[in-house]
C-alpha positions as CSV (number, residue, x, y, z in Angstrom):
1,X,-29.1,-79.4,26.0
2,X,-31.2,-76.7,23.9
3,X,-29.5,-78.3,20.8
4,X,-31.1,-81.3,21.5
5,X,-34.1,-80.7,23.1
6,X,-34.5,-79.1,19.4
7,X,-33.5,-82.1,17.2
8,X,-36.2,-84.0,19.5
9,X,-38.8,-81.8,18.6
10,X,-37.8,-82.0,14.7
11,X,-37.5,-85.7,15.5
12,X,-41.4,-85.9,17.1
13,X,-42.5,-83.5,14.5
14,X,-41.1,-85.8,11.2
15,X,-42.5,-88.9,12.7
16,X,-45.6,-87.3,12.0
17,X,-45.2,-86.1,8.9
18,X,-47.3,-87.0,5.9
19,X,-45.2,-85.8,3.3
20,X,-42.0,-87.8,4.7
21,X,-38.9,-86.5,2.8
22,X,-36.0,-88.8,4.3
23,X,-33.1,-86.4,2.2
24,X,-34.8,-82.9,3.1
25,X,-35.0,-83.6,6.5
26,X,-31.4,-85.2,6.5
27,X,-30.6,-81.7,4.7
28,X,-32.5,-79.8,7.9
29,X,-30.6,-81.6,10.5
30,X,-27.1,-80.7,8.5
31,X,-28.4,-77.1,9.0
32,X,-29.4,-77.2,12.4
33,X,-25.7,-78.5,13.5
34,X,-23.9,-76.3,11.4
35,X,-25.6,-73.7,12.5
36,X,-24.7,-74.4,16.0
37,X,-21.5,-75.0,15.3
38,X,-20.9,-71.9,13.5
39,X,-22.5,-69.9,16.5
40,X,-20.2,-72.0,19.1
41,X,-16.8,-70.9,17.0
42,X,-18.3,-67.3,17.1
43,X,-18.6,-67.4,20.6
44,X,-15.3,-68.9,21.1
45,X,-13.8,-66.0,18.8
46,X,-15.0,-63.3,20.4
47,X,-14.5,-64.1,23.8
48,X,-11.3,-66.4,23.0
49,X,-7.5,-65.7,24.0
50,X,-7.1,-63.8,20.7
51,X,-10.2,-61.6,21.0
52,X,-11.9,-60.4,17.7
53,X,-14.0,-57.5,17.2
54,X,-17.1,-58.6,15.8
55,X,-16.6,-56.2,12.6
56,X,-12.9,-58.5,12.0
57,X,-14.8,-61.5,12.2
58,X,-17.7,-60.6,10.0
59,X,-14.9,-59.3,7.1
60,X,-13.3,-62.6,7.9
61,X,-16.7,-64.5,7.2
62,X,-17.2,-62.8,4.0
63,X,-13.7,-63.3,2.9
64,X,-13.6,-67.3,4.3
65,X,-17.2,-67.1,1.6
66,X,-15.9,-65.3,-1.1
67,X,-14.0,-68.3,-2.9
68,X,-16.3,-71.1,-2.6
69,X,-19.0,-69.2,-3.2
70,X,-17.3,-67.5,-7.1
71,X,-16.1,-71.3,-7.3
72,X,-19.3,-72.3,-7.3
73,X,-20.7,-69.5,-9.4
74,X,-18.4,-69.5,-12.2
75,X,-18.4,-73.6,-12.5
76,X,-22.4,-73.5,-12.8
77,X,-22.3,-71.1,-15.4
78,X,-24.0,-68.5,-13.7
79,X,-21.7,-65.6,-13.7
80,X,-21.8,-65.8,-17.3
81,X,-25.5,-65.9,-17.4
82,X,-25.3,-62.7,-15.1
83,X,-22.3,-61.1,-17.3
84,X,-24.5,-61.1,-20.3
85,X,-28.1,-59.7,-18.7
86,X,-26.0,-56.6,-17.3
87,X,-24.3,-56.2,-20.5
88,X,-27.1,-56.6,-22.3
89,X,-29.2,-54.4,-20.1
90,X,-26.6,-52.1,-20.0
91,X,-27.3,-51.6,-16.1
92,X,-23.5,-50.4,-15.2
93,X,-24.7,-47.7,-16.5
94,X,-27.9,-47.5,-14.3
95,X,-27.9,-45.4,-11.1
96,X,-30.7,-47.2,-9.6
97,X,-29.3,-50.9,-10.2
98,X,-25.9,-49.4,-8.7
99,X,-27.5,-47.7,-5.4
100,X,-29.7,-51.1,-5.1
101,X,-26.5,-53.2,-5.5
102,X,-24.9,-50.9,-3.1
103,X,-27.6,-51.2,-0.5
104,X,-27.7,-54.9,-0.9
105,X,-24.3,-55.4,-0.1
106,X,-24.6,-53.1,2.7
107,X,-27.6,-55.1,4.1
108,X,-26.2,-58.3,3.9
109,X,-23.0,-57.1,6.2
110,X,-25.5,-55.4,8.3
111,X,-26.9,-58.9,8.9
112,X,-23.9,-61.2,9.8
113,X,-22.9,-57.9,11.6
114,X,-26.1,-58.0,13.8
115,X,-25.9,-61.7,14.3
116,X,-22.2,-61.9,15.1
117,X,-22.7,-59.3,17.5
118,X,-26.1,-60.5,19.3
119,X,-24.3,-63.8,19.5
120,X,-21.6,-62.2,21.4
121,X,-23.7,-60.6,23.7
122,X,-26.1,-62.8,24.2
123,X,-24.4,-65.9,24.7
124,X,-23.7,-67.0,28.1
């Protein structure tokens, strides 16, 4: 009911629009239900026959990413871009681009971490 009580409001709200963008709002409503699917399976995972920690299931959302997402970043040509500027830079060698990395990656697990587990709790 929330769900679309929520895609009646985007609805009411793009009717109105002046700047009408027919793909970025057909882009917006892909989110929106992916999202809630995505939160539905989490639910269903952590409370599900086979329980799973909310830690597990966070690894296993970065290692379900990981492929697509170095599929996607090698075929672009970005990770060669990115190869040459830290060569070139030479900021392997760099304590303070390794401690930002570092932190970085920590944060973003942090994140899904903090969502997976607020969804678990917080979901009826």
């Amino acid at each position: 009911a929330a769900v679309a009580l929520l895609a009646c409001g985007s609805v009411m709200s793009a009717l109105s629009d002046v700047t009408f963008n027919a793909l970025g709002y057909a882009l917006v409503f892909t989110n929106n239900a992916l999202t809630a699917l995505y939160l539905v399976l989490v639910r269903r995972a952590l409370d599900g026959e086979n329980k799973v920690s909310p830690v597990v299931l966070s690894l296993y959302n970065f290692a379900y990413v990981a492929v697509p997402t170095g599929i996607v970043w090698v075929a672009t040509g970005e990770y060669q871009r990115v190869r040459d500027f830290v060569v070139e830079h030479s900021l392997l060698s760099s304590r303070s681009f390794i401690v930002t990395m570092a932190m970085s990656s920590f944060s973003g697990f942090f994140i899904v971490f903090s969502t997976t587990l607020a969804t678990g709790v917080t979901s009826p």
